[in-house]
C-alpha positions as CSV (number, residue, x, y, z in Angstrom):
1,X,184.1,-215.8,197.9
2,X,181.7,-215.3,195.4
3,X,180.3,-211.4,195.7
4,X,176.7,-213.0,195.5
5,X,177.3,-213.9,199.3
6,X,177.9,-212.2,202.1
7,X,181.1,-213.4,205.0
8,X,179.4,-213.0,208.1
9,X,180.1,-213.4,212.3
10,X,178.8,-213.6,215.4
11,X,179.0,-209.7,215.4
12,X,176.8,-209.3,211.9
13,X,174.9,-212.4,212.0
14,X,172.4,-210.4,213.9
15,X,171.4,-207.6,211.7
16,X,172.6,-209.3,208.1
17,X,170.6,-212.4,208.9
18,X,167.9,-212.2,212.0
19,X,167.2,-208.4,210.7
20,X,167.1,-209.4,206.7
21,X,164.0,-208.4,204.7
22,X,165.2,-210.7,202.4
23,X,165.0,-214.8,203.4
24,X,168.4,-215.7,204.6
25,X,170.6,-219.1,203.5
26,X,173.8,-219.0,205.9
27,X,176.6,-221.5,205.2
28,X,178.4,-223.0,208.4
29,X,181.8,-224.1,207.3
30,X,185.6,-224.1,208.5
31,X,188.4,-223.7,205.9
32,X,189.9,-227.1,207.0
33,X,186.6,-229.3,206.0
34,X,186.1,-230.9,202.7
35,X,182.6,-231.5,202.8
36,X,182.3,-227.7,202.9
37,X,184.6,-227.1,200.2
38,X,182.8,-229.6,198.2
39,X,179.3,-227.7,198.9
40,X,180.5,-224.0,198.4
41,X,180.3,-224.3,194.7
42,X,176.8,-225.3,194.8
43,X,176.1,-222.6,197.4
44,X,177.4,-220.1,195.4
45,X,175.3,-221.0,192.0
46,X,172.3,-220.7,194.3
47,X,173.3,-217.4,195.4
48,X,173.4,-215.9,191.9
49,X,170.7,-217.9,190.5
50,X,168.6,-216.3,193.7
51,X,170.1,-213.1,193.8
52,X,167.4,-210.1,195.1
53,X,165.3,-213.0,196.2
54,X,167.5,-214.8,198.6
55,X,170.1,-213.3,200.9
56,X,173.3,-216.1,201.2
57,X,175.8,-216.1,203.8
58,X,178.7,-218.2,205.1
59,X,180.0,-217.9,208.8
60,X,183.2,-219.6,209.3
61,X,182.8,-221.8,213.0
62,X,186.4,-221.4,213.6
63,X,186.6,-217.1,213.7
64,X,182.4,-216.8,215.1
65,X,182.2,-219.5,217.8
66,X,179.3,-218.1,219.3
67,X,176.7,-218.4,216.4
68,X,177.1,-221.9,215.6
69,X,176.8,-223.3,218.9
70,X,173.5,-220.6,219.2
71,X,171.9,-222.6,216.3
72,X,172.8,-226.2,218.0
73,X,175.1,-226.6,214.8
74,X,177.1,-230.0,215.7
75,X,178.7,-231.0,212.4
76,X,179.7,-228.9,209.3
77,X,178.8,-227.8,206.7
78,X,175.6,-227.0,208.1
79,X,173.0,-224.6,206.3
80,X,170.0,-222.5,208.0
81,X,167.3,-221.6,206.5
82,X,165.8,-217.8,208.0
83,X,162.8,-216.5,207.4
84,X,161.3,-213.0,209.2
85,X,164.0,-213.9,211.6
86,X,163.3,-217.5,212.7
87,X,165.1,-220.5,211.4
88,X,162.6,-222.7,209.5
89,X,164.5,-225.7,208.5
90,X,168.5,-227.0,208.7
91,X,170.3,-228.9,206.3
92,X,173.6,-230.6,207.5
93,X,176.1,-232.4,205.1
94,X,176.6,-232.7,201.5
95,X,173.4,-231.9,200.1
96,X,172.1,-232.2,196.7
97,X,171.9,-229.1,194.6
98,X,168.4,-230.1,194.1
99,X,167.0,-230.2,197.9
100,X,168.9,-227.3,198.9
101,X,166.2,-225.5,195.5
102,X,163.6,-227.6,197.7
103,X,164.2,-225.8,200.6
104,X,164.6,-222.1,199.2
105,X,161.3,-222.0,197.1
106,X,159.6,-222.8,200.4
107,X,161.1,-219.3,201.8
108,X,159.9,-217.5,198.6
């Protein structure tokens, strides 16, 4: 993992994401899915091109169960947007790099 982004779980997701001062980009994904493989890259460009702006974080659905199914996430990869603690949008699939910069200048 890139060391622009943080490995979260349903016992941090609380005070690294809903807590955050910072807006928060968290990454549902599984090691066994492609599509998330595919986006991680892209996620992880992001995260150093918005570093100190933008907190990223991934949470893996297979070890942190209960966060997932918290944020009605139904498919993977699946990314949240949080701002002040609330999520303000979803994104779920491969999305272009370009929609995903869409979505974070709105949090800024």
């Amino acid at each position: 993992m890139a060391g622009n982004i943080l490995d979260i779980n349903d016992e941090t997701f609380e005070s690294e994401v809903i807590k955050s001062s910072l807006p928060v980009v968290v990454d549902f994904w599984a090691p066994w899915c492609g599509p998330c493989r595919a986006i991680g890259p892209i996620v992880e460009e992001l995260a150093g091109q918005y570093q100190g702006k933008v907190k990223f974080a991934k949470c893996n659905v297979d070890d942190s169960p209960i966060t997932p199914s918290k944020f009605a996430v139904r498919a993977i990869p699946t990314l949240i947007f949080v701002k002040d603690g609330s999520v303000v949008e979803s994104i779920t699939g491969m999305t272009a790099k370009a929609k995903l910069e869409e979505v974070i200048n709105k949090l800024l």
